[in-house]
BAVEXDREN-819649 format. One record per residue (C-alpha): x, y, z. Coordinates in steps of 0.05 Angstrom, whole numbers, padded with zeros to 5 digits, always signed. Each point is the difference from the previous one (the first is absolute). Layout:
N
XYZ ...
***
This chain:
464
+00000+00000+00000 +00024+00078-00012 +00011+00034+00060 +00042+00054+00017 +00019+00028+00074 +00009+00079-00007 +00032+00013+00058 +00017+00061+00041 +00043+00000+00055 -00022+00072+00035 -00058-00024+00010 +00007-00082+00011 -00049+00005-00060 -00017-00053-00049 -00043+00014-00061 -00016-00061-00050 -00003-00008-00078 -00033-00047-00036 -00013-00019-00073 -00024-00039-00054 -00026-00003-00077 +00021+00082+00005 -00054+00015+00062 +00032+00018+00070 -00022+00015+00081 +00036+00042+00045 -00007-00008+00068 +00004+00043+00053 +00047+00055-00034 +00046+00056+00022 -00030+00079-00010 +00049+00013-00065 -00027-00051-00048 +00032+00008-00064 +00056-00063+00026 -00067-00043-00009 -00020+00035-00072 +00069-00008-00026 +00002-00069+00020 -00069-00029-00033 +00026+00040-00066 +00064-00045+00008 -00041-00059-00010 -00054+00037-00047 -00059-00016+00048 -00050+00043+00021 -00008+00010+00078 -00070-00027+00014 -00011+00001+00072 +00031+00034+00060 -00011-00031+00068 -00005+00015+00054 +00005-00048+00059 -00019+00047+00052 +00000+00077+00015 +00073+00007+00019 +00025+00047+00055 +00069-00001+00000 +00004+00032-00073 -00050+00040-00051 -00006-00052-00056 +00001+00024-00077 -00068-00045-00013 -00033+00066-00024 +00053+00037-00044 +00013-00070-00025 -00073-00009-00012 +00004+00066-00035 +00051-00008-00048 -00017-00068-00028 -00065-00012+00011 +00006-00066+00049 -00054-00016+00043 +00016+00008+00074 -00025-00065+00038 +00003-00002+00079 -00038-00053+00051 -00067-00010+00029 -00020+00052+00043 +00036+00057-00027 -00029+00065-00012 +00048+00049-00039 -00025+00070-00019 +00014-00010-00071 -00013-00049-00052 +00022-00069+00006 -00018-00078+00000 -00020-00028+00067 +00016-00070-00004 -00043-00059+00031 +00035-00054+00041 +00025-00059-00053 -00015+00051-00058 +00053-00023-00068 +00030+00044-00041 +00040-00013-00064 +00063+00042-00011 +00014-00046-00079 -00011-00070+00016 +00019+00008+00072 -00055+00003+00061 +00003+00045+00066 -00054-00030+00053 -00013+00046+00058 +00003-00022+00065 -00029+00046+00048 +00053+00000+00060 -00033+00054+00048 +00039+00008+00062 +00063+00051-00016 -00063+00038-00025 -00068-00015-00014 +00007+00002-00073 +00062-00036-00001 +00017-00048-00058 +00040-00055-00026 +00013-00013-00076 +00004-00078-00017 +00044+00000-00068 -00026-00062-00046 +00039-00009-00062 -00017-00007-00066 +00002-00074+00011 -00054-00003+00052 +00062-00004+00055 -00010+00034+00066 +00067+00046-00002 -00003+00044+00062 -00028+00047+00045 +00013+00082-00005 -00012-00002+00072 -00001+00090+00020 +00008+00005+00069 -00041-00063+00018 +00060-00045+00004 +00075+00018-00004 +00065-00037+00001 +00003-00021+00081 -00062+00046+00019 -00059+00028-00022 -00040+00065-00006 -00009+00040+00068 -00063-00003+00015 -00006+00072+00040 +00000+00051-00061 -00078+00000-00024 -00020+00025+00071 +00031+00063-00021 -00046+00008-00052 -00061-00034+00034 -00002+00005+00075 -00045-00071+00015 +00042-00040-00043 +00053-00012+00069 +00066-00042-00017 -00024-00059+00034 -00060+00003-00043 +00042-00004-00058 +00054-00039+00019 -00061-00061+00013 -00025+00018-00074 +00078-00012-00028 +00003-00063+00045 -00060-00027-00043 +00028+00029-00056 +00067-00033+00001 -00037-00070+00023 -00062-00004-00049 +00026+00040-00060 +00084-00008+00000 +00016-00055+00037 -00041-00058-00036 +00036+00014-00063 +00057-00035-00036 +00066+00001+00034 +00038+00010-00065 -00039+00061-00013 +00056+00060-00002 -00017+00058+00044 +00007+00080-00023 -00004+00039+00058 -00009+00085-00004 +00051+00010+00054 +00068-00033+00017 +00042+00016+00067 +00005+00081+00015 -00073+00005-00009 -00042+00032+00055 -00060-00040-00020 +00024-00064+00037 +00058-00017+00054 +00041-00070-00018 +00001+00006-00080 +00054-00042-00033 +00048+00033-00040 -00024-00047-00053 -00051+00031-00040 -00032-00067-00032 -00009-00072+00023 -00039-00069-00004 -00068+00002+00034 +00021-00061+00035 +00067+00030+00026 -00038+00053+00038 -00043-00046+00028 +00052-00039+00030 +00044+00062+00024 -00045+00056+00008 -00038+00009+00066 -00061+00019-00012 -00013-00053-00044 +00012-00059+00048 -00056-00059-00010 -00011+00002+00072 -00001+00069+00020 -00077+00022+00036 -00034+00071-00027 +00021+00024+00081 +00069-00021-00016 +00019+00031-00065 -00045+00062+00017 +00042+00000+00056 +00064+00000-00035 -00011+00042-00056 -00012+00059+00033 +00054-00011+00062 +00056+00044-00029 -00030+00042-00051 +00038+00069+00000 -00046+00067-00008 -00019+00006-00071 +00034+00059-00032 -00042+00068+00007 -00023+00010-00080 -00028-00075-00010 -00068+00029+00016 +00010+00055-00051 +00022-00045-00056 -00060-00044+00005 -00053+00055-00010 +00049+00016-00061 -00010-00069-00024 -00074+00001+00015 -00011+00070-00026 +00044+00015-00050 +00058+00039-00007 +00037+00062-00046 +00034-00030-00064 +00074-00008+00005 +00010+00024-00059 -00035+00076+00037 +00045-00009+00064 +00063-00008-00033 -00010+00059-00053 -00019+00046+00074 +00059-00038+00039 +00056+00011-00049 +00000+00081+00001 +00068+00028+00014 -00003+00054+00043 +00054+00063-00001 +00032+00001+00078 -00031+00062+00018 -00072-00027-00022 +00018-00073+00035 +00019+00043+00061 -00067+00041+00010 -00046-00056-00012 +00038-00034+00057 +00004+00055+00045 -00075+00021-00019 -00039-00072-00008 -00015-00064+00046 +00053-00036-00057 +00055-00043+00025 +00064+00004-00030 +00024-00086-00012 +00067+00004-00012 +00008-00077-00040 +00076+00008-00012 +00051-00053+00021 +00004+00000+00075 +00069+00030+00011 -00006+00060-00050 -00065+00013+00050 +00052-00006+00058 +00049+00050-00031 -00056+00054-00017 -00071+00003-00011 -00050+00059-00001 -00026+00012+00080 -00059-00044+00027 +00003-00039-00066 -00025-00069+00015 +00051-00056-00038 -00034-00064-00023 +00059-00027-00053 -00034-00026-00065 +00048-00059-00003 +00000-00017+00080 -00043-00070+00010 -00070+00014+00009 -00003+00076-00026 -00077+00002-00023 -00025-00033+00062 +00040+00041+00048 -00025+00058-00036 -00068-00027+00019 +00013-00016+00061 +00038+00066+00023 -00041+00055-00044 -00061-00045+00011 -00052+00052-00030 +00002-00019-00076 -00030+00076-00009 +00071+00031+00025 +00022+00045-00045 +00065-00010-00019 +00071+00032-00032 +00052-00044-00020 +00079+00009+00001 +00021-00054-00046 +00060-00026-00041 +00001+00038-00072 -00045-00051-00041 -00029-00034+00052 -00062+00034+00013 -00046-00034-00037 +00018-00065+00029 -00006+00030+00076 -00073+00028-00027 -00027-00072-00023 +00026-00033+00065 -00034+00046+00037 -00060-00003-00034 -00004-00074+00011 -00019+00008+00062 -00050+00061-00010 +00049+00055+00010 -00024+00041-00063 +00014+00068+00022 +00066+00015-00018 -00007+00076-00013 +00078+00006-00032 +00064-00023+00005 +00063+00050+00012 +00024+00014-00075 +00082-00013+00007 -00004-00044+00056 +00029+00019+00067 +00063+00030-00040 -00040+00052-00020 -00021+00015+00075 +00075+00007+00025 +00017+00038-00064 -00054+00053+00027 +00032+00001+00067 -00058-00023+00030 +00002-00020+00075 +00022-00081+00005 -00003-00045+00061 +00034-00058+00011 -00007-00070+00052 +00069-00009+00045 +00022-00070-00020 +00059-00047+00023 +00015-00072-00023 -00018-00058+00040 +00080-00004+00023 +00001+00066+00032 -00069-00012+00029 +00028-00066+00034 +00056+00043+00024 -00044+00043+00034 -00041-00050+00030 +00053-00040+00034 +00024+00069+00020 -00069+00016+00042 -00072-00022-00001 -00037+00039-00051 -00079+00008-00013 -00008-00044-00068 -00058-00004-00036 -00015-00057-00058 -00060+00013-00045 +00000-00067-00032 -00070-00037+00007 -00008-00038+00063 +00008-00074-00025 +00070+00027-00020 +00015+00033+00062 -00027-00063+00040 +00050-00044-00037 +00063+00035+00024 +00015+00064+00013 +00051+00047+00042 -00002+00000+00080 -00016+00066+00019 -00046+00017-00067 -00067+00021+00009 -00053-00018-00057 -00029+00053-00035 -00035-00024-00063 +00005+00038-00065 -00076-00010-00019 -00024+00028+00070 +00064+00055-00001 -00051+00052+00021 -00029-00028+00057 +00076-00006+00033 +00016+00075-00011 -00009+00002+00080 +00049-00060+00011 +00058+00034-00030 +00051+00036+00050 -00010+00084-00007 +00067+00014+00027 +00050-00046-00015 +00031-00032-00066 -00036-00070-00016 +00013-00049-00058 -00042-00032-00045 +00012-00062-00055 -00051-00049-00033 +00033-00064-00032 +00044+00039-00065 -00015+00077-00006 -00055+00010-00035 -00046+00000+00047 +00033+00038+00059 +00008+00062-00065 -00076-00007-00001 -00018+00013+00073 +00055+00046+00012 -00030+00050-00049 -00067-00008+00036 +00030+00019+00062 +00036+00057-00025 -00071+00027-00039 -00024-00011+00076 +00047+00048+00029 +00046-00068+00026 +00073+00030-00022 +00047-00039+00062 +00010-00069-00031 +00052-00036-00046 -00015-00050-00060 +00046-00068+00005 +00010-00009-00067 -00012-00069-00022 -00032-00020+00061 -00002-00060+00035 +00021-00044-00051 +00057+00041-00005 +00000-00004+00078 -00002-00066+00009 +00063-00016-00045 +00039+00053+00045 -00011-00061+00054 -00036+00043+00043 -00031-00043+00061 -00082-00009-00024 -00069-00033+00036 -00007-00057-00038 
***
């Protein structure tokens, strides 16, 4: 059978591609959709059907622009109700995509409209499963998202639906089947994925846990919500973007990518509720960077989501300082996630802002060595901002946890009159929270470049 994997590593994103006798499906694409268009040409199909296995929340989907520019039909699961027009499939519905058949299975449980697509090949031969976020490699979906959206529908609620799900829809099926998951590890929409992003149905039900023959609904409702982390602040936004429709990328890159002169850049700062994101590399931030700038590097791991996760409100208007040539790129991440209000970007990069003799700040770094140094020296306040399960698995003696996702509700912890330190686990990380505290007023602290990685190999005693 022709399959593809599209994946994207930002996100922990997989989108699918399927075709045959020139007719293809997309499912569950990224917002800038011309990858998808370019690749049925390749094969000279036409792109009959988009779907949609559930309404996603961790990134605006391209369903409609794709829907737009080729005229597919946009297909999602029972129970559905998008403002706009589309197919609302019934459970064990077919479709043909050439000789191939797609049988819905309605998985409700991640959300109520949840669905699995059961791939049957042109021979009659049960393929696999694109699974969404029903089922992943090791885990499945989280079942705590769609209460955002609709208060009675509580997690345990839905985590008993997915139990069913998983045992009267998933389960019963072949165990040769392959599985395509939407998400692989890195993903906030589960909490043990595999760094694999495909494998045998009857792999996962041998290895993953909440697929174990003997497991109770108590049991696995039990464990598949111990654990689950805070979802990130804009997955509520990004579903009513998915349910409701959204700009056209095509409109939010042609506003995003206006250069703006310094002086002009300057006053709409100074004068607006715009935040300046700095996206350069993390130590040109650390040399200079325009004051109360707030750096989120474009090539750090994880840059849309901690975007989302840090900005939060996907209305935030925004100015970029980017790399020469890079804007466009910074203005489609963003706006995979919702962030569609970039007002500008500085024309000239931050070059141009030192050539102007603008006012520049900087974050007081050292290397791990001459941090170690100190430390030995005397006791000093430390503070790591990596996420708890890394700080649980080792960390330094006399550090105190401050997470980088919750970095605002620590701004009391942090000493007011004496120098502290702060690392997360190689640089990147620390460079983000360090210019939240200094937009915050926070000025008496010192980056440890490279972190505790970089730490750890100085042979520095840790908690393991």
């Amino acid at each position: 059978m022709k399959i593809e994997q599209i994946y994207t590593g930002c996100l922990a994103h997989a989108a699918y591609y399927i075709e045959n006798n020139g007719e293809a499906a997309i499912f569950d694409p990224l917002r800038e959709v011309q990858p998808y268009i370019d690749r049925a040409k390749k094969d000279n199909a036409n792109i009959k059907y988009i779907f949609e296995t559930h309404f996603h929340a961790d990134f605006v989907s391209g369903h409609l622009d794709l829907a737009e520019k080729t005229g597919a039909a946009i297909v999602f699961g029972p129970t559905a109700k998008p403002n706009y027009e589309a197919i609302i499939a019934e459970d064990n519905q077919k479709f043909t995509v050439g000789n191939y058949t797609l049988k819905i299975l309605h998985t409700p449980g991640h959300t109520m409209e949840s669905m699995v697509i059961l791939l049957i090949d042109e021979n009659g031969k049960e393929h696999g499963i694109i699974s969404g976020d029903t089922l992943f490699i090791g885990d499945v979906g989280r079942p705590d998202l769609a209460q955002k959206i609709v208060a009675d529908l509580t997690e345990k609620k839905l985590a008993g639906y997915l139990f069913d799900s998983l045992r009267n829809k998933i389960m019963p099926l072949s165990n040769d089947l392959m599985v395509y998951p939407n998400h692989g590890a890195g993903s906030a929409c589960g909490k043990k994925m595999s760094t694999e992003t495909t494998d045998t149905l009857g792999n996962q039900k041998q290895t993953n846990y909440a697929l174990r023959a003997d497991m109770t609904k108590e049991e696995f409702i039990n464990e598949v919500l111990d654990g689950l982390q805070a979802a990130p602040a804009y997955f509520p936004a990004n579903v009513l973007l998915n349910i409701n429709g959204y700009q056209p990328l095509d409109e939010v890159l042609q506003k995003g990518k206006s250069p703006l002169k310094v002086t002009e850049f300057e006053q709409i700062a100074n004068t607006t509720e715009a935040i300046v994101l700095d996206v350069r590399h993390k130590n040109d931030f650390v040399k200079a960077h325009i004051p109360n700038s707030i750096f989120i590097g474009i090539d750090g791991s994880g840059f849309a989501p901690w975007v989302g996760s840090l900005i939060g409100d996907v209305n935030q208007p925004i100015l970029l300082v980017a790399d020469d040539g890079r804007e466009e790129e910074v203005i489609t991440r963003l706006a995979r996630i919702g962030f569609d209000n970039v007002v500008g970007y500085l024309e000239g990069g931050f070059s141009s802002w030192e050539k102007n003799q603008k006012e520049i700040a900087k974050i007081k770094s050292i290397t791990a060595q001459e941090f170690v140094k100190i430390n030995k020296t005397a006791t000093v306040p430390v503070f790591d901002v990596r996420r708890e399960g890394e700080f649980l698995t080792a960390h330094l003696p006399n550090a105190t946890h401050t997470c980088l996702s919750k970095i605002n509700n620590y701004l009391a912890t942090y000493p007011k009159d004496k120098t502290f330190y702060i690392h997360c686990a190689s640089g990147y990380r620390s460079v983000i929270a360090s210019s939240i505290l200094k937009s915050r007023g926070v000025h008496n602290f010192v980056d440890v470049a490279g972190g505790f990685n970089a730490i750890n190999e100085s042979e520095l005693s840790i908690i393991i």
